[in-house]
Backbone as CSV, one residue per row, in Angstrom:
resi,resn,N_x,N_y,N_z,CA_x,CA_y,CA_z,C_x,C_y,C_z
1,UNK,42.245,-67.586,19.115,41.004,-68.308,19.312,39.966,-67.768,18.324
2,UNK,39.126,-68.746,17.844,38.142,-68.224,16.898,36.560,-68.636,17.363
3,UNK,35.411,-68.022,17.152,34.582,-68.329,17.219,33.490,-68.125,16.359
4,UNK,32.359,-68.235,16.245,31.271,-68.296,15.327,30.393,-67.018,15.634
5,UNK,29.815,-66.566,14.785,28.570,-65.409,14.741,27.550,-65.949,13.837
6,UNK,26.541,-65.334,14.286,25.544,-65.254,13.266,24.569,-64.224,12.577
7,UNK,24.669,-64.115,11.295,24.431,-63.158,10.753,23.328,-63.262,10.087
8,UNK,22.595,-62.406,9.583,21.321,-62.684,8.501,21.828,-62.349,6.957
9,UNK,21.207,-62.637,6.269,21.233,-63.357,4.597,21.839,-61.703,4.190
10,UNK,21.095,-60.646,4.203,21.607,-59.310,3.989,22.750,-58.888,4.301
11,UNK,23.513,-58.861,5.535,24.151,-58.858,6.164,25.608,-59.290,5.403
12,UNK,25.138,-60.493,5.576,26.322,-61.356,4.889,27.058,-60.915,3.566
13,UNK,25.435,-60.349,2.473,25.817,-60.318,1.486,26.428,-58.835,1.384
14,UNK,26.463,-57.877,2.418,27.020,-56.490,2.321,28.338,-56.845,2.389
15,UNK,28.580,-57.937,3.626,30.238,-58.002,3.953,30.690,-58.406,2.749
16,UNK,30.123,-59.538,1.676,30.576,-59.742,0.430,30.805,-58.751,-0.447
17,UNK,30.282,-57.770,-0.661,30.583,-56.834,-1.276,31.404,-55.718,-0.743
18,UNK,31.998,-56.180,0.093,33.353,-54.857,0.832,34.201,-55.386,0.712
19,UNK,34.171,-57.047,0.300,35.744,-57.764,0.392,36.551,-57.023,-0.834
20,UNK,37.899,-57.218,-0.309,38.571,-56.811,-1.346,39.090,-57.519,-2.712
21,UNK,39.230,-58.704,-2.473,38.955,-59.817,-2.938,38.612,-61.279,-2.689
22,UNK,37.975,-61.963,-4.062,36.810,-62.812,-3.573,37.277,-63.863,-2.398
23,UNK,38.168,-64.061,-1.998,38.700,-65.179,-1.066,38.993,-64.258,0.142
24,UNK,39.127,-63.229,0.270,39.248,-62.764,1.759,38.408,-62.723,3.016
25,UNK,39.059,-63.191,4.267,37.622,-63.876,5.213,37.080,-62.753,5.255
26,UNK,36.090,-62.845,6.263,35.105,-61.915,6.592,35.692,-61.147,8.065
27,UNK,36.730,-61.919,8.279,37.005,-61.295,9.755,38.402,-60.267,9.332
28,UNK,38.895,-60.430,8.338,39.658,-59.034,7.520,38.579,-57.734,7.154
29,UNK,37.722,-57.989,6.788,36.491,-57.432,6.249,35.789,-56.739,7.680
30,UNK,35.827,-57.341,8.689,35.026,-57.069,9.498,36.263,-55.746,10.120
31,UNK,37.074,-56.316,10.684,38.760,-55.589,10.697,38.910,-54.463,10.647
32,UNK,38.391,-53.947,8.671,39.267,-53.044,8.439,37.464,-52.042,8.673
33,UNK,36.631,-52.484,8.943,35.432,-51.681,9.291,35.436,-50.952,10.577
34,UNK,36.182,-51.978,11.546,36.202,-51.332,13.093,37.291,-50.491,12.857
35,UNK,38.229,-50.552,11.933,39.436,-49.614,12.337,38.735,-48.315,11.458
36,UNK,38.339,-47.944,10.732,37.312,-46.923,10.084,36.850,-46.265,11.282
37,UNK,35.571,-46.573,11.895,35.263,-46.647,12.832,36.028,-45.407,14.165
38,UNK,36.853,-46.490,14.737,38.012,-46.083,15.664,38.118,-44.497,15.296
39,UNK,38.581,-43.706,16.416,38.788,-42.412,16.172,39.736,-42.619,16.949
40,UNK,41.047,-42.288,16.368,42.264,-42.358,16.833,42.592,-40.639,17.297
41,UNK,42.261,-40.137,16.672,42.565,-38.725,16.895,41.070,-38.220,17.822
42,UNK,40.737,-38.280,18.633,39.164,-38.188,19.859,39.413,-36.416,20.143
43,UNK,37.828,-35.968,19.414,37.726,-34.607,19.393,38.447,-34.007,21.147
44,UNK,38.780,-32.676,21.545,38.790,-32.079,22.203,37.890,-31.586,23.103
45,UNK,38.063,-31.091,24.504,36.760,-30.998,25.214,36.319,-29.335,24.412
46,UNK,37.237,-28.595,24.364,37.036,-27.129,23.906,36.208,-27.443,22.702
47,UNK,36.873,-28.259,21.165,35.934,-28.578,20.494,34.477,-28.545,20.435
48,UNK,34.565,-30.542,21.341,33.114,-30.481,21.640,32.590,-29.438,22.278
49,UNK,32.574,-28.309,23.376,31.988,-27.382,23.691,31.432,-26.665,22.355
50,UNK,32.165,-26.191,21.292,31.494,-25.026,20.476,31.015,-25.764,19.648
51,UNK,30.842,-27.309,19.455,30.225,-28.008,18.398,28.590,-28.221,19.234
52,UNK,28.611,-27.669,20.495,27.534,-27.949,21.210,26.958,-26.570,21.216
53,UNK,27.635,-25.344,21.453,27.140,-24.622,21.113,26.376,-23.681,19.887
54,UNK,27.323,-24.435,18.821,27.134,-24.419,17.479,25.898,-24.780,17.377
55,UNK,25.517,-25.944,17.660,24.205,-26.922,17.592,22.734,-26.344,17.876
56,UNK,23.132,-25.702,19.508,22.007,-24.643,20.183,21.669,-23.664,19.375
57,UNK,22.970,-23.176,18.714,22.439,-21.932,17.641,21.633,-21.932,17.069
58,UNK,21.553,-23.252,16.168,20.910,-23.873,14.857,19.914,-23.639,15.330
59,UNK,19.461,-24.478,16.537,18.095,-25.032,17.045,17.241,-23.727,16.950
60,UNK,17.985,-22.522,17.835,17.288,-21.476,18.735,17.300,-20.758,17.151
61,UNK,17.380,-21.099,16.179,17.582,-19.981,14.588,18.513,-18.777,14.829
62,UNK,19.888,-19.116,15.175,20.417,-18.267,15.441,21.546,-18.604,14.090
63,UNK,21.014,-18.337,12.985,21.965,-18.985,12.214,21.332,-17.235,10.899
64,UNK,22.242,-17.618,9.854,22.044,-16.972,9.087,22.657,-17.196,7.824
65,UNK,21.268,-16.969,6.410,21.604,-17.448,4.950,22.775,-17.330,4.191
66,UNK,23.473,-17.963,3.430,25.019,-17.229,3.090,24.424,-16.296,2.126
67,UNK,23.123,-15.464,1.609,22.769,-14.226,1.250,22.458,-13.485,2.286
68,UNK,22.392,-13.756,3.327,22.800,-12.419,4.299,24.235,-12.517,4.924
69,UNK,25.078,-13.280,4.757,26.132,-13.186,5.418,27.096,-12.423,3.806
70,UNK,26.641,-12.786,2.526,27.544,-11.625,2.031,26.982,-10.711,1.738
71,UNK,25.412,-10.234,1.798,24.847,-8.933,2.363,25.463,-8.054,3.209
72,UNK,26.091,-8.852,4.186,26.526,-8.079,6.240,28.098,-7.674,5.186
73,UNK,28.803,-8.734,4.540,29.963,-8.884,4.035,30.493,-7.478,3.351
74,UNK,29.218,-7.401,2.400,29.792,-6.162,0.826,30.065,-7.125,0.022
75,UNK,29.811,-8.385,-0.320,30.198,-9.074,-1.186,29.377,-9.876,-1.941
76,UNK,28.199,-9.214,-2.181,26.809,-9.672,-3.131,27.369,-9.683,-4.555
């Protein structure tokens, strides 16, 4: 089954410029954008935990310059 969308003038003309070539619909185009998209491989909960904690670090300045980390190192 097919149906209609509507898009604005910009829009349109981005999907034109992703085709791969000039005759390919827009719903190949549209296609291979959602499969991009898609995360077939979906982070881990352990992951996301230290990517969250990672984050807090940043915030709270718990971070440090890579001239003090090869300062701490011996490797200036």
């Amino acid at each position: 089954m097919k149906t209609t969308i509507q898009i604005d003038v910009e829009t349109k003309k981005q999907l034109e410029e992703l085709k791969i070539y000039p005759k390919e619909p827009f719903s190949s185009v549209i296609k291979r954008i959602i499969k991009l998209k898609i995360d077939e491989e979906p982070l881990s909960k352990e992951t996301i935990r230290k990517i969250e904690i990672a984050l807090r670090n940043i915030k709270e300045g718990k971070v440090y310059t890579t001239k003090e980390v090869k300062k701490r190192l011996g490797i200036e």
